[in-house]
C-alpha positions in Angstrom: 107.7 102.0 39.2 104.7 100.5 39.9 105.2 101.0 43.8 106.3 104.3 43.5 102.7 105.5 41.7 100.8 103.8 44.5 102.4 105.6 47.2 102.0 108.4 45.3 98.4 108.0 45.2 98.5 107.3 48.5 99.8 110.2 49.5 97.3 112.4 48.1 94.2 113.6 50.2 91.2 112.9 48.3 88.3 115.6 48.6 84.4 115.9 48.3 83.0 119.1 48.1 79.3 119.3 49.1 78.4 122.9 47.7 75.4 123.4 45.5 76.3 126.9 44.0 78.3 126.4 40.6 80.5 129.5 41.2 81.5 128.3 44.3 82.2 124.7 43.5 84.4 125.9 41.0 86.2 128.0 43.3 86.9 125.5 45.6 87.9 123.4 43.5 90.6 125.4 42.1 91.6 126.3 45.6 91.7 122.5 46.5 94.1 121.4 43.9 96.6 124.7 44.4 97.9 122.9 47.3 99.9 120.4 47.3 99.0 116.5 48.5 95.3 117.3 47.7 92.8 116.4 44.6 89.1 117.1 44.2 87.6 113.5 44.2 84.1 114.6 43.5 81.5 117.4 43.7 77.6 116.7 45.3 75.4 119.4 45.0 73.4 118.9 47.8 73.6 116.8 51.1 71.8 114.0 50.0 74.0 113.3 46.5 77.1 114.4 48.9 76.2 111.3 51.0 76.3 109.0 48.4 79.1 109.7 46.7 81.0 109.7 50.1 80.3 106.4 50.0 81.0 105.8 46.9 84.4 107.3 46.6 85.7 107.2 50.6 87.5 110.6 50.3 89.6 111.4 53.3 88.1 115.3 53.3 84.7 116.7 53.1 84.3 120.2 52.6 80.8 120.8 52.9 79.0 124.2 52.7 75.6 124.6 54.9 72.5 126.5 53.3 71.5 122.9 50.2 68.5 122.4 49.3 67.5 118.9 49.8 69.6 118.3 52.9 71.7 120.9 54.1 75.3 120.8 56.2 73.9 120.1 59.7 71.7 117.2 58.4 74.6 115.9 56.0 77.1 116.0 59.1 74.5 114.7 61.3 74.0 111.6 58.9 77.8 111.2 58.7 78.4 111.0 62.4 75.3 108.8 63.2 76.6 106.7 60.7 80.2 106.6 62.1 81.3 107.2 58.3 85.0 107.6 58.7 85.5 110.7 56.8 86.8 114.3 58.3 84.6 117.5 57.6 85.3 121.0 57.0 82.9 123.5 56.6 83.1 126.1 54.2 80.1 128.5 54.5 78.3 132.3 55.3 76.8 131.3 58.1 77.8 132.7 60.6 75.9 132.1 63.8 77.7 130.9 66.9 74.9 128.4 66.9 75.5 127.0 63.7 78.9 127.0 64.2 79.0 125.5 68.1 76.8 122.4 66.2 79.2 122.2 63.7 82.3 122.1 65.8 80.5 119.8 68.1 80.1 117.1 65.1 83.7 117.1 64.9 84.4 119.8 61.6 87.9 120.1 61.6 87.7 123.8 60.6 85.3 126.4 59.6 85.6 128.9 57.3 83.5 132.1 56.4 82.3 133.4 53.1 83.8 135.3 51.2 87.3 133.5 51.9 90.7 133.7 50.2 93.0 131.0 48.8 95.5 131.6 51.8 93.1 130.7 54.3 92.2 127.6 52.4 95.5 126.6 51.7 96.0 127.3 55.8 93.3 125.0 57.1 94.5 122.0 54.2 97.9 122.0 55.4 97.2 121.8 59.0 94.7 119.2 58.1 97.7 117.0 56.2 99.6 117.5 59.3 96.8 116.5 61.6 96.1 113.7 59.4 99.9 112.5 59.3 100.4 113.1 63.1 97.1 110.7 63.6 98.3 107.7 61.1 101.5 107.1 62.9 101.3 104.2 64.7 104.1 105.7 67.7 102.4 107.0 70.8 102.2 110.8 71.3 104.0 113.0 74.3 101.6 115.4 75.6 104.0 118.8 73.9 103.4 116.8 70.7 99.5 116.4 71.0 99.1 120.0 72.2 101.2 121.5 69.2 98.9 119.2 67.5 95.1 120.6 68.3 96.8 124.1 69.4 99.5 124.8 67.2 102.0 125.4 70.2 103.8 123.6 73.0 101.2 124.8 76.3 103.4 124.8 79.4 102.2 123.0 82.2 102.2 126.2 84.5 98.9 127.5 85.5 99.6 131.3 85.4 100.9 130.4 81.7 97.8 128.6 81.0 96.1 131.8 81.7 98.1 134.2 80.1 98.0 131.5 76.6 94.0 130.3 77.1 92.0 133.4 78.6 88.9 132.3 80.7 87.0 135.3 78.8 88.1 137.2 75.5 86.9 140.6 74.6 83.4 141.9 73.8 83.5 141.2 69.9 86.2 138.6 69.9 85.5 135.4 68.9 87.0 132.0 70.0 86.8 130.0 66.4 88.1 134.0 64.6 91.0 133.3 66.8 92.1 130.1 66.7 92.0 130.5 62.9 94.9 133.2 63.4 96.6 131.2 65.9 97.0 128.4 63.1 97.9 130.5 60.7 100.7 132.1 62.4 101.9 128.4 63.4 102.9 128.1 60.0 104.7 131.4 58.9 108.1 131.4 59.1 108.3 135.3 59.5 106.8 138.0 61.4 103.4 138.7 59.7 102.3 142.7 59.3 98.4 143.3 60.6 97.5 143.6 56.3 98.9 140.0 55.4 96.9 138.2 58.3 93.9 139.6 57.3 94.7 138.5 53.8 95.8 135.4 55.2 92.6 135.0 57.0 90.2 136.4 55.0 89.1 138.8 57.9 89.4 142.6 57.3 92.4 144.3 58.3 91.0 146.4 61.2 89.4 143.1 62.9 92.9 141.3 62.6 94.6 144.1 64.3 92.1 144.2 67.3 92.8 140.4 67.3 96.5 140.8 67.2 96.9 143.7 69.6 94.4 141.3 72.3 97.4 138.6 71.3 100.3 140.3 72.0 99.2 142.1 75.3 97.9 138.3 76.2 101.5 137.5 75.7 101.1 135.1 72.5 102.9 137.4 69.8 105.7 139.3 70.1 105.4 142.7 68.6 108.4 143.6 66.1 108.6 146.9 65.1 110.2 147.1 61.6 111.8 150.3 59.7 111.3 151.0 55.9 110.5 154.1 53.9 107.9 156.1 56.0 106.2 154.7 59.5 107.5 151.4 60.7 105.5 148.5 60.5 104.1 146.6 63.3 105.0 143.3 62.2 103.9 140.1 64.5 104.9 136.5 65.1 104.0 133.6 67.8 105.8 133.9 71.3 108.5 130.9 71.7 107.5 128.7 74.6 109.7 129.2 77.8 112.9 127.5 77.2 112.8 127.8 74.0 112.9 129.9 70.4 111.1 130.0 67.4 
């Protein structure tokens, strides 16, 4: 019995949420232990307190916000990597600038996500942070398909002109690169073709910015566009492309 409880323990993710606005905390908190394999190990109001107690408690996740008094997110993530402080970092915040982002992303946060935000997309970047996580504790080497499905969430053939058609050289005027990666990684994990509505829900974007995403997807060759019949219209209802040679 004994064993069993400390795997168990073992098991679960242990968070730090760096986040100095009560209603917030709270809300993340709640968020944080809705999903499964994940409990809130502490909450630091600022960067400074959020820097001791990480190493204090050693959590495996830091979800830090930016705008702290005290220290704020770019200081406290600065400190962490100039430390080498083995702790991952996602960033939970309303900023955003591509210039705060770019320096977050370049200090190794393992996702970013804009206020105001819904449960799903928290629940999304946790569970593709567990699989991460998993994927990296193994101990057996990793084949190239199983490292790209890892930081991309799909298999990228080795073909140039399908490199361009998944990983365009230049999106869109108004697209963003971190916007849509985030509903790349969501999609990886539905297991059914998704309506324009429930990704932006998903997301947390609104519903006219995840179409103009979507559409740029599917004409990039990424989705495949189902058309689905109901009482009224039908529904343009989307899900990832399988790679070539295979099905999803």
């Amino acid at each position: 019995m004994a064993d069993g409880m400390n795997e168990t323990k073992r098991d679960v993710l242990r968070v730090l949420l760096i986040e100095d606005d009560p209603m917030v905390q709270e809300v993340n908190s709640q968020f944080v232990e809705r999903v499964e394999g994940f409990r809130v190990a502490g909450i630091a109001s600022s960067g400074d307190e959020g820097l001791r107690m990480v190493k204090e408690l050693q959590p495996n996740l830091v979800i830090l916000d930016i705008f702290m008094p005290v220290r704020d997110g770019i200081e406290t993530i600065l400190e962490l990597r100039r430390n080498q402080t083995p702790v991952d970092v996602m960033v939970i915040s309303a900023a955003n600038d591509m210039r705060t982002i770019e320096r977050m992303l370049q200090n190794g946060a393992v996702d970013y996500i804009m206020k105001p935000f819904k449960f799903e997309r928290v629940k999304q970047a946790l569970e593709h942070y567990r699989q991460m996580k998993a994927a990296l504790d193994s101990e057996q080497p990793a084949s190239q398909s199983e490292l790209d499905r890892l930081l991309f969430g799909r298999t990228h053939d080795a073909s140039s002109s399908d490199r361009q058609k998944e990983e365009p050289s230049e999106l869109p005027k108004g697209l963003q690169a971190v916007t849509l990666k985030q509903i790349v990684q969501f999609l990886v994990l539905q297991s059914k073709a998704l309506s324009a509505e429930e990704v932006a829900e998903g997301v947390g974007i609104a519903r006219v910015t995840a179409r103009r995403y979507l559409d740029f997807l599917e004409k990039s060759g990424q989705l495949r566009l189902d058309l689905q019949y109901g009482v009224g219209r039908p529904v343009n209802k989307y899900r990832l492309s399988p790679p070539p040679g295979g099905s999803r």
